[in-house]
C-alpha positions, 0 to 999 in steps of 0.5 A: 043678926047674931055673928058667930066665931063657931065654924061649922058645916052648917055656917052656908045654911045659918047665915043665909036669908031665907026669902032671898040671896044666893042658891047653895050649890050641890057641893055645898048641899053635900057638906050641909047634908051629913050634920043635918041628918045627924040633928034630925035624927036625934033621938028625943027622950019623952015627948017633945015640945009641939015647937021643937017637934016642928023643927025636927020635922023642918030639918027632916024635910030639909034633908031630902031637899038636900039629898035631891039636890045632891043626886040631881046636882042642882042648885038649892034655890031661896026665894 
């Protein structure tokens, strides 16, 4: 696994296993929340690459996982 020194909001998210490991907490829902919704809603010149679309489409179902989670305040589960 790559480690980096960048800090960002996303850091809970990127450096979590995705079958396992701990659940990310509303709090941390809501600091990953505004970044994500800033990629997703990036704007993409042209047409993209089926594999790049498919991110943009993961992150955007991601955000209303985290939105839910927010408003519920539940626990995002992994596993």
């Amino acid at each position: 696994m790559f480690v980096s020194d960048a800090s960002t909001t996303l850091t809970p998210l990127l450096n979590h296993p995705d079958d396992a490991g701990p659940d990310l907490s509303p709090t941390q829902c809501a600091a990953i929340l505004p970044r994500l919704q800033q990629i997703a809603d990036q704007r993409h010149d042209g047409s993209i690459e089926p594999v790049l679309r498919r991110h943009v489409d993961d992150a955007r179902q991601l955000v209303v996982v985290l939105q839910f989670c927010v408003e519920k305040d539940v626990d995002l589960l992994f596993g």
